[in-house]
C-alpha positions in Angstrom: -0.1 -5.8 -31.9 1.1 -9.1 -30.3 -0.9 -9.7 -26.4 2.0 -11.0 -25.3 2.2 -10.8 -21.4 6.5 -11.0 -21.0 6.7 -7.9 -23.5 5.2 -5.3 -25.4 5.2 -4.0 -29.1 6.1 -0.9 -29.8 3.9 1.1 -33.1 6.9 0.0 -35.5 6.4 -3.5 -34.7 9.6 -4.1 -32.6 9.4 -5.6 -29.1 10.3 -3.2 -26.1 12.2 -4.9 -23.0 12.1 -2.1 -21.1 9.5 1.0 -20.2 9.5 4.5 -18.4 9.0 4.0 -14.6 5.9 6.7 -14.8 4.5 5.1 -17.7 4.8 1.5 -16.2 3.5 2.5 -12.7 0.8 4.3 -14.7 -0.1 0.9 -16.8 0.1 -1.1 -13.4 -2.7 1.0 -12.2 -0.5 2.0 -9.0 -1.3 5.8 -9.8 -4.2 6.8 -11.5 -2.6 9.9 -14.0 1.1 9.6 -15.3 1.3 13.4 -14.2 0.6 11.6 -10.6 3.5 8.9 -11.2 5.9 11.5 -12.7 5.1 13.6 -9.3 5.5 10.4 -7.1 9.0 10.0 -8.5 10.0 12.8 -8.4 9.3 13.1 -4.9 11.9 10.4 -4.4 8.8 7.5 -3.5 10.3 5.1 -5.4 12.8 3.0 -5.0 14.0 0.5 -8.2 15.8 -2.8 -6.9 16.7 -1.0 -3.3 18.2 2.3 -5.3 16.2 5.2 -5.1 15.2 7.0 -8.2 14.0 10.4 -8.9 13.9 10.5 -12.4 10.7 9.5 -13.9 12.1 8.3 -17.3 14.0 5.6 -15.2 14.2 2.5 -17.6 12.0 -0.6 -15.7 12.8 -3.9 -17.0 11.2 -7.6 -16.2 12.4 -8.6 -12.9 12.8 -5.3 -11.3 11.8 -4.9 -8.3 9.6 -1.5 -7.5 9.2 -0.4 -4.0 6.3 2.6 -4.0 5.3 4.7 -0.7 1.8 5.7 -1.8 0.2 7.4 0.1 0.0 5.1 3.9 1.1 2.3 1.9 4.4 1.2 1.1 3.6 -1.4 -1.6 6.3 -3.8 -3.2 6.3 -4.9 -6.6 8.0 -7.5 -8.8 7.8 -6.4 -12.6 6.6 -9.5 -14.1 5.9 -7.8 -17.8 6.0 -4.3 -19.6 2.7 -2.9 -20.5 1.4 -1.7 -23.9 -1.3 0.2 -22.8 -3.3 0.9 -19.6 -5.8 -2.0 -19.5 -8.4 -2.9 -16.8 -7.3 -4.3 -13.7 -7.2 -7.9 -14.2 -4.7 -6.9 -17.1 -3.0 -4.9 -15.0 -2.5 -7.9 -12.2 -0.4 -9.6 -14.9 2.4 -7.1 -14.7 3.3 -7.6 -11.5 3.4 -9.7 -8.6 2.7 -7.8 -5.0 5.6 -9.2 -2.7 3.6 -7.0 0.1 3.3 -8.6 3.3 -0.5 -8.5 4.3 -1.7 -5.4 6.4 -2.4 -5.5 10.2 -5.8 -4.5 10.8 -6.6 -1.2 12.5 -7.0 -2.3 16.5 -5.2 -6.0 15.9 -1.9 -7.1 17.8 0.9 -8.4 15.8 -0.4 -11.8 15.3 -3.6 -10.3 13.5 -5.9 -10.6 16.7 -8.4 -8.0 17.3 -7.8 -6.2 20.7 -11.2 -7.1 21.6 -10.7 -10.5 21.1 -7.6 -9.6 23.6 -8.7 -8.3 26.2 -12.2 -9.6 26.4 -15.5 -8.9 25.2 -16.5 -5.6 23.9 -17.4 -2.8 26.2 -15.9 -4.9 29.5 -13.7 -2.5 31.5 -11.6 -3.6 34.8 -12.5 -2.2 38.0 -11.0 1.1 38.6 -9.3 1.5 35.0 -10.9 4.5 33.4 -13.1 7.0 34.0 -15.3 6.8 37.4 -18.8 5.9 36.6 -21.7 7.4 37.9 -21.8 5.0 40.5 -18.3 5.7 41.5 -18.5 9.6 41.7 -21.3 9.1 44.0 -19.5 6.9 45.8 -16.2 9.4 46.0 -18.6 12.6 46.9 -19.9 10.4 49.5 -16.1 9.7 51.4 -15.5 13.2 50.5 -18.5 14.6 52.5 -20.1 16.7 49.6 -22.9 14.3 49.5 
């Protein structure tokens, strides 16, 4: 069996240019179970060079490019080889490259900033934005007269 990272060999010896969307997505460790990538297509997730696919048996050939909504992620994918077998993950890095632009953290503005960062130090609130404070409901029972 040849290592070869632009194609696999099939048992017979013969060299495969193309592979089954599950069984690829499967190898590229994108789903953990081919049940799972069979389901994910089916579902309509995936999207082959812009066309969506439902069909799990989908031929996926080197320089495809795979567009997956798993789970919260949409992830984008250039096929840069057809896999054997499922490997480890640094095999699996080799069949693709992960066009993906880079994820905005949780609580950052568009340029990446965290909102604390923002709007000041942690824990800092503007006067009279938010709830009263102790202080302030005192302050507010007093003017009213309950005090």
């Amino acid at each position: 069996m040849g290592n070869d990272a632009e194609s696999a060999e099939t048992p017979g010896g013969t060299v495969a240019t193309s592979q089954r969307l599950d069984k690829w997505l499967w190898c590229a460790r994108v789903v953990k179970t081919r049940t799972q990538a069979a389901a994910l297509v089916s579902a309509g997730k995936i999207r082959i060079n812009r066309v969506k696919t439902d069909k799990p048996a989908h031929a996926v050939k080197v320089g495809d490019v795979i567009t997956a909504s798993v789970g919260a992620r949409v992830r984008v994918l250039a096929v840069k080889a057809i896999g054997d077998r499922r490997g480890s993950a640094e095999i699996a890095r080799h069949l693709f490259d992960d066009l993906t632009a880079p994820a905005i953290p949780l609580g950052a503005n568009a340029d990446g900033i965290p909102e604390s960062q923002v709007n000041g130090p942690a824990g800092h609130r503007d006067s009279g934005s938010g709830r009263p404070t102790k202080r302030d409901r005192r302050l507010i029972d007093r003017l009213k007269g309950e005090f």
